[in-house]
Phi, psi and omega in degrees: 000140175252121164233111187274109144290146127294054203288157183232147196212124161202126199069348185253066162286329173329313163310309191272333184293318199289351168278316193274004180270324184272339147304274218286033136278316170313313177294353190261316215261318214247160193233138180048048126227162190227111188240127166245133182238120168250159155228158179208125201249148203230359182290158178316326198208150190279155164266175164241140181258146153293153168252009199250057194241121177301343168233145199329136240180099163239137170231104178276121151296116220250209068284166195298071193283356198113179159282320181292299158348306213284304192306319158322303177292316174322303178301359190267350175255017180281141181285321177251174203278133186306338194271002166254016181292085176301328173229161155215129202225116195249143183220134180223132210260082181259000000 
């Protein structure tokens, strides 16, 4: 199974570290998926991410484009073409 997230985060990081920490607890449980994580931050001010993430982690810097923008741009930095996806799930940190 392939699955792509997309958290779009402004201003919450706090929020958005405690998703990515509670995926790569999940992801540590499953067998036969290949998980891509964009997060694509659209705040005022930068974070720093762990990069030590058991499944693939991209992280974008935004200026504030919207939500929808933002989740777009996230999907533009994906290596395969989004229709090769079984899920793609966008979550937004406001």
């Amino acid at each position: 199974m392939k699955i792509c997230i997309v958290p779009v985060c402004y201003n919450s990081y706090e929020d958005a570290i405690k998703l990515l920490d509670s995926i790569e607890i999940a992801f540590k449980k499953t067998v036969n998926v290949y998980l891509d994580v964009v997060l694509s931050d659209n705040s005022s001010s930068s974070c720093h991410f762990s990069d030590d993430y058991s499944y693939s982690f991209y992280y974008i810097k935004n200026d504030n484009i919207g939500y929808f923008p933002a989740f777009n741009k996230g999907l533009s930095v994906l290596k395969d073409d989004v229709s090769e996806y079984d899920f793609v799930i966008v979550k937004i940190f406001c």
